[in-house]
N, C-alpha and C positions, 0 to 999 in steps of 0.2 A: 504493500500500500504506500510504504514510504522512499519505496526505494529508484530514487531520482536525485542530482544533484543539484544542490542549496546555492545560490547566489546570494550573498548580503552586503550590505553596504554596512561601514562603521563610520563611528564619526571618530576621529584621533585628535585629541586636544596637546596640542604643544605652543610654549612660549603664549601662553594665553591667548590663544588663536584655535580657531578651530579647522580643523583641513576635513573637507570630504574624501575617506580614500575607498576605496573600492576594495573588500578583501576579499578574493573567492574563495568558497571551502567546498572542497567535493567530500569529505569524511561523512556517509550518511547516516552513519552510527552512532557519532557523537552531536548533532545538530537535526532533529526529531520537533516538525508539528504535534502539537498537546494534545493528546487525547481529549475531546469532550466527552466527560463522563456524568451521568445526570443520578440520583439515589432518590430511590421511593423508601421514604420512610425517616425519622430523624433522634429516635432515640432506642437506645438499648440496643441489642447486634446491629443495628443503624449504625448508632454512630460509632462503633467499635471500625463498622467498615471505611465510615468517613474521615475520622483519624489516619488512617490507614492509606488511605488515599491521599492524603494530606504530603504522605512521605514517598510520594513517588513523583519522580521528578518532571517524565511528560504527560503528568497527567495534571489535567485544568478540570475541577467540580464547575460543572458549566451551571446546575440549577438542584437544589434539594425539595425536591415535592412533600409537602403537606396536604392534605386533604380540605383542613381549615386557612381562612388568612391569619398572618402572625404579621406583628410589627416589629418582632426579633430581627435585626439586621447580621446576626454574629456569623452567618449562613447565606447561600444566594437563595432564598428559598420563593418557592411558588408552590399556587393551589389551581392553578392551570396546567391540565396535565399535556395541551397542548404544545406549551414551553417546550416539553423533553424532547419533540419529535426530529429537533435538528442534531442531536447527544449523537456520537459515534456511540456509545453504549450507555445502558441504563440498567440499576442493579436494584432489583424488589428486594427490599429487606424491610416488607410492614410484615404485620400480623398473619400466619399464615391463612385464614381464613379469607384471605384478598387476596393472595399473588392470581389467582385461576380468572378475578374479575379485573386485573391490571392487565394481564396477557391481554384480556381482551378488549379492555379500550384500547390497547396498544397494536393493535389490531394492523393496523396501517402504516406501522412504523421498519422503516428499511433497515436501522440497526442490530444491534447485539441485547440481548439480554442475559443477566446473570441472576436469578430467580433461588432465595435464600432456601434451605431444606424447611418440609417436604414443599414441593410445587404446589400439590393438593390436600384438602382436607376433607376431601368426601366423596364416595364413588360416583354421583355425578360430574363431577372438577375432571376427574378421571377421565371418563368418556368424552366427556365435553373438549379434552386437549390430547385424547388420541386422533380429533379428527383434523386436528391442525396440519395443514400441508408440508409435507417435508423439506421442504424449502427452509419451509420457517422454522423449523423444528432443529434444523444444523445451526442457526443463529440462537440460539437458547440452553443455557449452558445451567442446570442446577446446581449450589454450593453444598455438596457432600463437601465438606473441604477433608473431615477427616483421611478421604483417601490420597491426599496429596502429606502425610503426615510422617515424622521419621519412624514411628511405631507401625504403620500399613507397609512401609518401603522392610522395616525389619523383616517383616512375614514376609512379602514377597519374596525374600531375599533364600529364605529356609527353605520358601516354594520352589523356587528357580532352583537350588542347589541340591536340594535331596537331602537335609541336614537330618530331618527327625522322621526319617519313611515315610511312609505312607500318612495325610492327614487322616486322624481317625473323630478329635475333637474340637471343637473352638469354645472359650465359655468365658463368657465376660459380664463382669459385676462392679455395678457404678453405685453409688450413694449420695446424694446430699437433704441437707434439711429444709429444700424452697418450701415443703408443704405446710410448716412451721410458721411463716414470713405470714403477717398480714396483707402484704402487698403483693402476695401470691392468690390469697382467698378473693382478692377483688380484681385483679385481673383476665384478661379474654383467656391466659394457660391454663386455669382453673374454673373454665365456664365450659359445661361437660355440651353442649350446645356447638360448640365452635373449637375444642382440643379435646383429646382423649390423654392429657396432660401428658405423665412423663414418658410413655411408652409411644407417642408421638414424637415429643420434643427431644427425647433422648435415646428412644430406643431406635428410632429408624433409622440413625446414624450407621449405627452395629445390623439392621440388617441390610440397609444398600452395599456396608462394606462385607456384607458375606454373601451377600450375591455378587460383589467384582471378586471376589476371592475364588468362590467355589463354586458357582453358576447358579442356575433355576435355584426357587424354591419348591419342593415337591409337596409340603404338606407343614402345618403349623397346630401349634394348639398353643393355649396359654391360660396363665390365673391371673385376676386380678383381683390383688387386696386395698383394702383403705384401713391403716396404720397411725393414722392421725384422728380428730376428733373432731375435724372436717370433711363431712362425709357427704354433702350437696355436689360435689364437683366428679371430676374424672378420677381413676383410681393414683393414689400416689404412689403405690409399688406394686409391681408389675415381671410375672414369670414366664418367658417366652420359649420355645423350644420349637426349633425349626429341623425339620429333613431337608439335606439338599439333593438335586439332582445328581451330582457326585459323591452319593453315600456317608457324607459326613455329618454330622450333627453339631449344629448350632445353638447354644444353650445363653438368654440372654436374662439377666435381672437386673434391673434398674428401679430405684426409688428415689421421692423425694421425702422421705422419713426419715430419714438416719442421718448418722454424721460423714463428714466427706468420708468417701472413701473409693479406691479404683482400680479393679485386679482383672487379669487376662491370663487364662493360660491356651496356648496350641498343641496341642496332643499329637502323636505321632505313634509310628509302628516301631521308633528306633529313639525315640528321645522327645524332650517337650523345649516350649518355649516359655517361658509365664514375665509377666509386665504389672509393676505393683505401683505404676503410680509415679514413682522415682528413677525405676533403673528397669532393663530388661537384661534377661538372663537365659541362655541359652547352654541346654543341656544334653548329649548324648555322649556313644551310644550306648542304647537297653543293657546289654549282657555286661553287666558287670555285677561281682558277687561278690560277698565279705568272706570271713575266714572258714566260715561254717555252708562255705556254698549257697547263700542265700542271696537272691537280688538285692542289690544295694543301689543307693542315687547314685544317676549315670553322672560321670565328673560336669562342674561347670567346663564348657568350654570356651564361651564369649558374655561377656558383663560389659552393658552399655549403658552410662547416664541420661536417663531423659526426663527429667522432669513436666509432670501435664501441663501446667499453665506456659511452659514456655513450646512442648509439644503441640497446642492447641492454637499457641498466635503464629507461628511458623507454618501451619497448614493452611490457616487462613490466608496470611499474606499468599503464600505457595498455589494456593487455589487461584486466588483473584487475580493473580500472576497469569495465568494458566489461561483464565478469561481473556487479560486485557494483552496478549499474547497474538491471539488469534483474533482479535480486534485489529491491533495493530496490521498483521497480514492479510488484512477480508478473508481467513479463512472460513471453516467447517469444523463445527461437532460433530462428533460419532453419533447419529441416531439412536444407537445401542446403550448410551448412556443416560439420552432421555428418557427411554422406554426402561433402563434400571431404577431411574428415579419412581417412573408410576408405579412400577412392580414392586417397590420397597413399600408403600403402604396397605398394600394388601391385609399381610398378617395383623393391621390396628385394623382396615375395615372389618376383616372378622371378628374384633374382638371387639367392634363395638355393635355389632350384627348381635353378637353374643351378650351383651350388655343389655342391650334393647329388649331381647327376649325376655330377661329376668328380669325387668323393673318396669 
């Protein structure tokens, strides 16, 4: 898109005089037209993304959409969503119960978009943007960011190499105490109308990233509990168990009951992987025995630092990188990775399929 050579004029000031001189620069790498980039939405992962933004160098926030008018100048903000339609890219990060009715005012816009996880929050939304033309569909990019993270890149890594045989399990256990927060009870994550809280907000993360790992999902079941003494809303802990089409079992819990906490282990036929949060740890192989001939822990073999909060803004940057990438190029998304994004909410539409039945 950008790859053409830059003619500029400077102005050089000497002896307090100013001389017009003409510099020409052909380097098309280091002298880049700004991204126009427009963001729906202006707080909370908003603005985490607008920050964010902030520190990239060709990139110009050309307008921040609100819904409402604001006399806030600290932002270029508008409530004409008209504004965004001249944006090289524009990145939905409101409430997810809107991104499926932005797509669609946005309907006529020749850009990029970068559409925050999940895309949908209802088997309607679903349908309603599998029938979006393919076209448009390579121009729309959803933020899994998790899969762009050093802990996804770890796995793969074990995948690629044959480290721990055969994958046999994946099983990942998240905790925090949002359902605690009063500002959780009054918000749209906690209005079982419009989120199926944390098994939306947090678990679909873990299953889009175990359908890029390990393909289809074959079949799901799950329990949901309420742990708290707010019990009006979606459940706050939640036990997922997925089959995949590659015979591996995906085992997922997530709560917003408990205190932080965040474990992963990857199972194998020859060793495991496990990620606590801080460091991952990487162990084979199987056959090893103590003095009485009995299996023993397969030795560490690799111990790598990762702490989550800085695991978690390194994928994001790394994602919107990812976007604003193929912005830059007028490239194409993989089709394949839109259609993982719809197929990631399935196992919540069952489980609120299953919800509805019982209440």
């Amino acid at each position: 898109m950008w790859d053409v050579e830059y003619y500029i004029a400077k102005i050089v000031t000497c002896q307090n005089r100013a001389i017009e001189a003409l510099i020409i620069y052909k380097d098309t790498k280091s002298i880049l037209r700004k991204l126009k980039i427009s963001v729906i939405g202006k707080s909370g992962h908003a603005a985490r993304i607008i920050s964010l933004l902030h520190d990239i160098p060709d990139v110009h926030i050309q307008y921040v959409y609100y819904h409402k008018k604001t006399t806030d100048g600290s932002m270029p903000f508008t409530s004409n969503i008209n504004d965004l339609m001249s944006s090289d890219g524009i990145i939905i990060a409101s409430p997810t119960p809107t991104h499926a009715e932005y797509i669609d005012m946005l309907e006529g816009y020749n850009g990029y978009l970068l559409v925050e996880k999940p895309i949908v929050s209802t088997k309607e939304q679903t349908e309603q943007l599998w029938k979006i033309p393919l076209e448009r569909k390579s121009r729309i990019k959803v933020n899994y960011n998790f899969l762009y993270s050093s802990v996804t890149r770890y796995i793969k890594e074990i995948l690629s190499a044959n480290q721990i045989g055969l994958p046999v399990s994946f099983d990942v256990h998240t905790c925090q105490g949002l359902a605690h927060n009063e500002k959780y009870k009054n918000s749209w994550r906690s209005n079982i109308s419009e989120s199926f809280g944390v098994m939306e907000l947090v678990g679909v993360h873990y299953i889009n990233l175990a359908i890029s790992l390990f393909g289809k999902i074959d079949h799901s079941k799950i329990d949901c509990l309420w742990k708290t003494d707010y019990k009006a809303g979606p459940p706050d802990t939640v036990f997922l168990r997925l089959k995949m089409s590659s015979d591996i079992c995906v085992n997922l819990f997530h709560s917003y009951a408990g205190p932080y906490f965040t474990h992963m282990v990857f199972m194998g036929t020859d060793g495991y992987w496990e990620y606590d949060g801080n460091e991952a740890r990487l162990h084979y192989p199987r056959d090893i025995f103590d003095n009485s001939g009995r299996f023993t822990t397969p030795p560490l073999v690799k111990q790598e630092k990762l702490e989550y909060p800085h695991v978690f803004k390194e994928s994001l940057l790394n994602s919107v990188n990812a976007f604003l990438d193929v912005v830059r190029s007028s490239g194409k998304f993989d089709s394949i990775d839109f259609e993982s994004a719809l197929a990631s909410m399935e196992p919540v539409f069952k489980a609120r399929n299953q919800y509805s039945a019982t209440n």
